[in-house]
C-alpha positions as CSV (number, residue, x, y, z in Angstrom):
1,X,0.0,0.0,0.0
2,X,1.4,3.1,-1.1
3,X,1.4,6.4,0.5
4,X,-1.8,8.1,0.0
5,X,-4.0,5.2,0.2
6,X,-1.9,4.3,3.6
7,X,-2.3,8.3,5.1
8,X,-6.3,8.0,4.4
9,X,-6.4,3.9,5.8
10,X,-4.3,5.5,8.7
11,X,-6.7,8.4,9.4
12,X,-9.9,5.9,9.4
13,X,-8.5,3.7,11.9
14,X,-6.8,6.8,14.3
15,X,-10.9,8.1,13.5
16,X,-12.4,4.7,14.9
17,X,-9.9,4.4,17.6
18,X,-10.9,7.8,19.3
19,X,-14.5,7.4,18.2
20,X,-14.6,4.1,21.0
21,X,-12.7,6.2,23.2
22,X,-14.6,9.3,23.0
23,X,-17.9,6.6,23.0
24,X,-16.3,4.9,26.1
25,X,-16.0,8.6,27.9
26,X,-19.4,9.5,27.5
27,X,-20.7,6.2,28.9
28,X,-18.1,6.7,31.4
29,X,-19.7,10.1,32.3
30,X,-23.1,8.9,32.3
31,X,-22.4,6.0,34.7
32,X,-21.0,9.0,37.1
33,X,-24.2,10.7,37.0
34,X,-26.3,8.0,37.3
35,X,-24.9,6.7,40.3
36,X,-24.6,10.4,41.9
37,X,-28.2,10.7,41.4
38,X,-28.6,7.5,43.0
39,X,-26.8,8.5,46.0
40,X,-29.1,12.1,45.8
41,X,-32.0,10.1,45.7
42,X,-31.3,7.9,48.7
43,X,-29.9,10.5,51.2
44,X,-33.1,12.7,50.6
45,X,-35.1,9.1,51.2
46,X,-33.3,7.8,54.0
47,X,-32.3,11.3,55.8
48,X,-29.2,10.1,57.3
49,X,-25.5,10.2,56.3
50,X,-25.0,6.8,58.1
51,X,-24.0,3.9,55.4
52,X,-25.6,0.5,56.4
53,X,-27.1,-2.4,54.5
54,X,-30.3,-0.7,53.7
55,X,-28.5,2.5,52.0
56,X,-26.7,0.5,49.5
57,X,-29.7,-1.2,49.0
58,X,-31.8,1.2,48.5
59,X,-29.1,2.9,46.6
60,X,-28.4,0.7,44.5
61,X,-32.2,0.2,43.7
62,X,-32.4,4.2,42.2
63,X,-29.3,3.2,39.6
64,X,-31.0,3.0,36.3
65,X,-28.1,1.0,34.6
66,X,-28.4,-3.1,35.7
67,X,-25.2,-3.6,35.0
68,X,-23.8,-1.3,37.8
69,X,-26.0,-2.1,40.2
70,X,-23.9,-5.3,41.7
71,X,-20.5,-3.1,41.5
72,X,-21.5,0.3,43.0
73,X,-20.8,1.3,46.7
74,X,-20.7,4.5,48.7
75,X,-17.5,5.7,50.6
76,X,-16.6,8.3,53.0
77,X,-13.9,10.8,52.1
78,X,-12.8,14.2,54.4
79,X,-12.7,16.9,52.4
80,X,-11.5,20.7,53.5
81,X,-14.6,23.0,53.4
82,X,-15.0,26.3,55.3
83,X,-11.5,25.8,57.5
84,X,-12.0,22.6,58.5
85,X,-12.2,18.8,57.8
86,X,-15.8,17.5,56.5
87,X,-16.6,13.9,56.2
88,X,-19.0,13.1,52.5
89,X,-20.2,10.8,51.2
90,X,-18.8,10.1,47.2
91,X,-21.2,7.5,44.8
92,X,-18.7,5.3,43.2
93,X,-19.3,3.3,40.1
94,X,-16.9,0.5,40.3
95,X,-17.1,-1.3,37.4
96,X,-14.1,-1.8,35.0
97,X,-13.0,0.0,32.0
98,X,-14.3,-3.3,29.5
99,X,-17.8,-2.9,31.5
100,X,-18.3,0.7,30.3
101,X,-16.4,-0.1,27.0
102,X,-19.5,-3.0,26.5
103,X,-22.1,-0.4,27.2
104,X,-20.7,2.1,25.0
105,X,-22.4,2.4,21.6
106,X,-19.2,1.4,19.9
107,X,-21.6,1.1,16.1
108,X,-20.1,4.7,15.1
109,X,-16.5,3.4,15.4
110,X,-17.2,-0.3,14.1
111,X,-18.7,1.9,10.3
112,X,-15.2,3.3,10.5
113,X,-13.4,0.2,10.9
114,X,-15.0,-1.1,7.8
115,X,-14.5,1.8,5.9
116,X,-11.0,1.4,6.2
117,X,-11.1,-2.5,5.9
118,X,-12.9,-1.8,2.2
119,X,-10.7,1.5,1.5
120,X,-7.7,-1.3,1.9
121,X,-9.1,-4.1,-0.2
122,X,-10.2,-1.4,-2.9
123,X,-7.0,0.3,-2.8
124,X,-5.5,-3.6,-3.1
125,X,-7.9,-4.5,-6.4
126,X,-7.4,-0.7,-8.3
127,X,-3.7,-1.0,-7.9
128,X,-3.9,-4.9,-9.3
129,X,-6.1,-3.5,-11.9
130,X,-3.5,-0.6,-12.7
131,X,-0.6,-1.6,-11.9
132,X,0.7,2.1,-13.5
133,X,-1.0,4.2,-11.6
134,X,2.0,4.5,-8.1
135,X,0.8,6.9,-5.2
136,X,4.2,7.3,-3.7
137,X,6.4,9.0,-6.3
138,X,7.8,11.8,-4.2
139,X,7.9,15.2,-6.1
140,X,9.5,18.1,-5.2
141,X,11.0,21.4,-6.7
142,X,14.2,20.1,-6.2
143,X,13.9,16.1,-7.2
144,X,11.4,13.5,-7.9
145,X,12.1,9.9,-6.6
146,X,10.4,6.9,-7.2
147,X,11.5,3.1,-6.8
148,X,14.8,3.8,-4.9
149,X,15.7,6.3,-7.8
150,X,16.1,10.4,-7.9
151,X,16.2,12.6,-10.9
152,X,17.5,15.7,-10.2
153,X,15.7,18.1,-12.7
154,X,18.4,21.0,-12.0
155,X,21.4,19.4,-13.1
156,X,19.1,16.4,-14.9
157,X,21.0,13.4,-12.6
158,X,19.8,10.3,-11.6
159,X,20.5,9.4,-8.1
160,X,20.5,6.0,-6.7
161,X,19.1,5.5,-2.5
162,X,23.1,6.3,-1.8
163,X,23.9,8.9,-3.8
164,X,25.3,7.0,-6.4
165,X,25.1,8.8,-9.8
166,X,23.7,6.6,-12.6
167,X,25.9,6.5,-15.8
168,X,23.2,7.0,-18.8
169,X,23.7,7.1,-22.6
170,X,21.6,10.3,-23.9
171,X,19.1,8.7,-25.2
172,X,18.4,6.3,-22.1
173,X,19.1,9.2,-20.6
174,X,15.8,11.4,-22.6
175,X,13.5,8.5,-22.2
176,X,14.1,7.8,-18.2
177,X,13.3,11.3,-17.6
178,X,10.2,11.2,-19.9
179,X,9.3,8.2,-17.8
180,X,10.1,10.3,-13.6
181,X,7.9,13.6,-15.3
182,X,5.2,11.5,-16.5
183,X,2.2,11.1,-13.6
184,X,1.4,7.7,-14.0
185,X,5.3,6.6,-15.2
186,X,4.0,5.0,-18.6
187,X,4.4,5.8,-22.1
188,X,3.2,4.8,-24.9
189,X,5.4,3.4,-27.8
190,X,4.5,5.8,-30.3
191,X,5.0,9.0,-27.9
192,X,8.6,8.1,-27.4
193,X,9.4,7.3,-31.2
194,X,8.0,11.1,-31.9
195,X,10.2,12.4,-29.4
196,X,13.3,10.5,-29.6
197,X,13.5,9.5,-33.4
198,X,10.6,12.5,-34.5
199,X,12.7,12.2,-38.4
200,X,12.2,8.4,-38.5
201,X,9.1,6.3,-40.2
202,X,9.3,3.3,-37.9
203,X,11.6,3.7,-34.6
204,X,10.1,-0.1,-33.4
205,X,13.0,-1.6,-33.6
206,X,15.7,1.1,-31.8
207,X,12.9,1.2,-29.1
208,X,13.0,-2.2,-28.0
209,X,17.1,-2.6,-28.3
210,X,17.0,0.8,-26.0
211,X,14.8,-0.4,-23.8
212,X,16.7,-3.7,-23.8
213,X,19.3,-2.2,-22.9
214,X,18.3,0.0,-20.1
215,X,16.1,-2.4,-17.8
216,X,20.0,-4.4,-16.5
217,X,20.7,-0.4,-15.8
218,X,18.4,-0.3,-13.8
219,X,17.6,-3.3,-12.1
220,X,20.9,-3.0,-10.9
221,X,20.5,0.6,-9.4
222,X,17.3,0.6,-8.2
223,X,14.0,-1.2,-7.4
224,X,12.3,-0.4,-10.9
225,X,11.6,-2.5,-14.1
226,X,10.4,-1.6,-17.2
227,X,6.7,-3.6,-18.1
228,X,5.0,-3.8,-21.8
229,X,1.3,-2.7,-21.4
230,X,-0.9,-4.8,-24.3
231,X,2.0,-4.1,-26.4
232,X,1.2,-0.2,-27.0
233,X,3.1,1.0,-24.1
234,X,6.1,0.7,-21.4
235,X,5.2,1.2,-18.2
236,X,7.8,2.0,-15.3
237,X,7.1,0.3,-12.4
238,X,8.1,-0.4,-8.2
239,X,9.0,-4.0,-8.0
């Protein structure tokens, strides 16, 4: 997978990943509430701060969400309020992260998910189908690198990954850069005849000994190779 089909893949799963978390917070928050109003509810009932069986009974009988009820409990903390120690009572949930993560709608995230599972297996059949269409070919102002290769338009140099300069006839020299500033790195045969033989009738022949003659070139610098499309064209391709 190639880079922009691999940025957007990335940025459905980073979507569904925070989704479930931001789903999982919100359920978080409404447990909190729930149980706080539980705890409201039974202090105004009972009318006594004192914590027995019967409070977190009938406490846990105001808690709207069944799953909580069997985890939920009521502590005592000693809080600081007007200059000098208080003793409240605090409504806590106690249930684990994968409880509120189960009762989170988690459907939002899940679309996501496979939305990205399809955007990979559709990126996976179009680039089977078109094998000459790349996504990562790097361009810049400067250079414009694609299967371990650089040209350099300024000084019109092709670099290997190392730095290596690669030694080209002119002619291998005129179609490998036809091939780096075309978008989709193919050509067809009659395009390069016009521009590299323009004066002769039928430049078949000299096309395939120079393309012979380049793909050892570079096979041996680089990760690219040199494909016949139906016979009308020569695509340059990422092994």
């Amino acid at each position: 997978m190639k880079t922009l089909p691999l940025v957007v893949f990335m940025f459905l799963v980073a979507s569904a990943v925070l989704t479930s978390l931001g789903s999982a917070q919100l359920k978080a928050m409404s447990i909190e509430d729930d149980v706080e109003t539980a705890l409201s509810q039974t202090l105004a009932e009972r009318q006594s701060n004192v914590v027995d069986a019967d409070t977190i009974r009938v406490y846990r009988s105001y808690i709207s969400i069944p799953e909580v009820r069997d985890t939920a409990s009521i502590s005592v903390k000693t809080v600081y309020r007007n200059h000098q120690d208080v003793a409240v009572l605090e409504a806590k949930a106690g249930c684990s992260f994968l409880t509120v993560f189960a009762l989170s709608d988690q459907r939002p995230a899940g679309a996501l998910v496979v939305l990205a599972i399809l955007w990979a297996i559709g990126c996976c059949w179009y680039k089977k189908r078109h094998p000459e269409v790349n996504f990562v070919a790097a361009k810049s102002d400067d250079h414009i690198a694609f299967g371990g290769l650089s040209f350099i338009p300024e000084n019109k140099t092709f670099l290997t990954d190392e730095g290596t300069e690669v030694r080209l006839t002119p002619m291998q020299q005129q179609l490998m850069e036809m091939f780096f500033r075309s978008p989709s790195h193919s050509l067809s045969k009659q395009d390069i005849c016009n521009t590299l033989w323009p004066k002769k009738p039928d430049a078949s022949d000299t096309l395939y000994t120079l393309i012979r003659r380049i793909k050892p070139i570079l096979e041996g610098h680089s990760h690219l190779k040199i494909e016949s499309d139906r016979g009308r064209a020569y695509v340059l391709t990422d092994r």
